[in-house]
Structure formats: C-alpha cells, structure tokens
C-alpha positions in Angstrom: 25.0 -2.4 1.2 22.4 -1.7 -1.6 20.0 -4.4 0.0 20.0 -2.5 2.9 19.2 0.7 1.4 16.0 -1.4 -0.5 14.9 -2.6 2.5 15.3 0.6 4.1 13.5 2.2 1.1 10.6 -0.2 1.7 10.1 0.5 5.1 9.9 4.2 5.0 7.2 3.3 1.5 5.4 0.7 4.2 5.1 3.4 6.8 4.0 6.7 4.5 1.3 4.4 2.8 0.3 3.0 6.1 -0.3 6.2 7.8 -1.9 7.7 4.2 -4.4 5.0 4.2 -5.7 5.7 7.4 -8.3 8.0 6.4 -9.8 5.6 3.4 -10.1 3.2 6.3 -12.3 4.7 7.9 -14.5 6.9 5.4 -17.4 5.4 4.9 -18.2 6.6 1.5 -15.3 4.0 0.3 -17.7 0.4 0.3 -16.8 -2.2 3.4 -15.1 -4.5 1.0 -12.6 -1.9 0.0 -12.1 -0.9 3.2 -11.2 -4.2 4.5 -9.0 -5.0 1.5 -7.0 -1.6 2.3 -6.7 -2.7 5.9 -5.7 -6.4 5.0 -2.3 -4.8 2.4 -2.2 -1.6 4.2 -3.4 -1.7 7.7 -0.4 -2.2 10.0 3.0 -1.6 9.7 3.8 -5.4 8.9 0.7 -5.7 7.1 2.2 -2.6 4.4 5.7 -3.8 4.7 4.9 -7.7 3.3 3.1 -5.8 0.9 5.8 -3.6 -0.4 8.0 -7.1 -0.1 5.0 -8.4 -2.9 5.4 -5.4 -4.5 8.8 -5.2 -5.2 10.4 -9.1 -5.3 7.0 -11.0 -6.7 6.4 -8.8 -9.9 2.7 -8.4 -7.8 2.1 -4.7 -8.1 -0.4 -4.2 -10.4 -2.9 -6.3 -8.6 -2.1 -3.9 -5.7 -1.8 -0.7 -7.3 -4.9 -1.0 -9.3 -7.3 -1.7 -6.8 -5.6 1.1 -5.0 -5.8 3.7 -7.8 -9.4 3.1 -8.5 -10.9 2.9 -5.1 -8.8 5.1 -2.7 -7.6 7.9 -4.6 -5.7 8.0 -7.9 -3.3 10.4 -6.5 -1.1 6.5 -5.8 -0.7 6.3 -9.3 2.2 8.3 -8.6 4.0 6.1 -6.8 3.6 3.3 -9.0 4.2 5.3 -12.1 
C-alpha cells in the first residue's frame, strides 16, 4: 500500500514539473543547452517520471535539482528543500 502511494506521489511530482517547465522550454533567454537538458529530465511525461524515479531511489537529486535551481528558476528549490 505505501508503494503505491510513492509511486502515486511521483506521478502527480512528474506531471506538475512537466507542465511547469514548459515555459523555460521555450524562452529563449534560458541558453539552447539548458533548454535541451530541461526537455531531456523534464520534457514528457515519461521523460519527468524516470526522472522523479532518479530522484527518489538512486540518491541522484542534486545533480537534478541544481542545474534546475540555477538555470530555470530558484523558486524549485522548494521542492527539493
């Protein structure tokens, strides 16, 4: 029962930060590089959800929540906090 409530947890995490991350996609004063490195951990629904798997069972998160932090907004550091 409580792995079900982590994954579900995960999901509805995968699907807010996809949808939030839509805009730094596709502002152009973010550089192409960060761009593409939102879109590649963030850009699709699977895409966000393997990275919230990273984040949660591989210890992986601060090499995902930093770049996050500093390029996009540091309004994430919330999250990770």
């Amino acid at each position: 029962w409580s792995m079900v409530l982590v994954w579900s947890l995960m999901l509805f995490g995968a699907l807010f930060f996809c949808n939030m991350l839509r805009q730094a996609m596709l502002d152009e004063a973010i550089s192409i590089e960060d761009r593409i490195w939102v879109f590649d951990h963030f850009g699709t629904v699977s895409r966000s959800y393997y990275t919230f798997i990273e984040i949660t069972f591989s210890g992986a998160w601060p090499s995902i929540a930093r770049p996050l932090v500093e390029t996009v907004s540091s309004v994430y550091a919330a999250y990770f906090a």
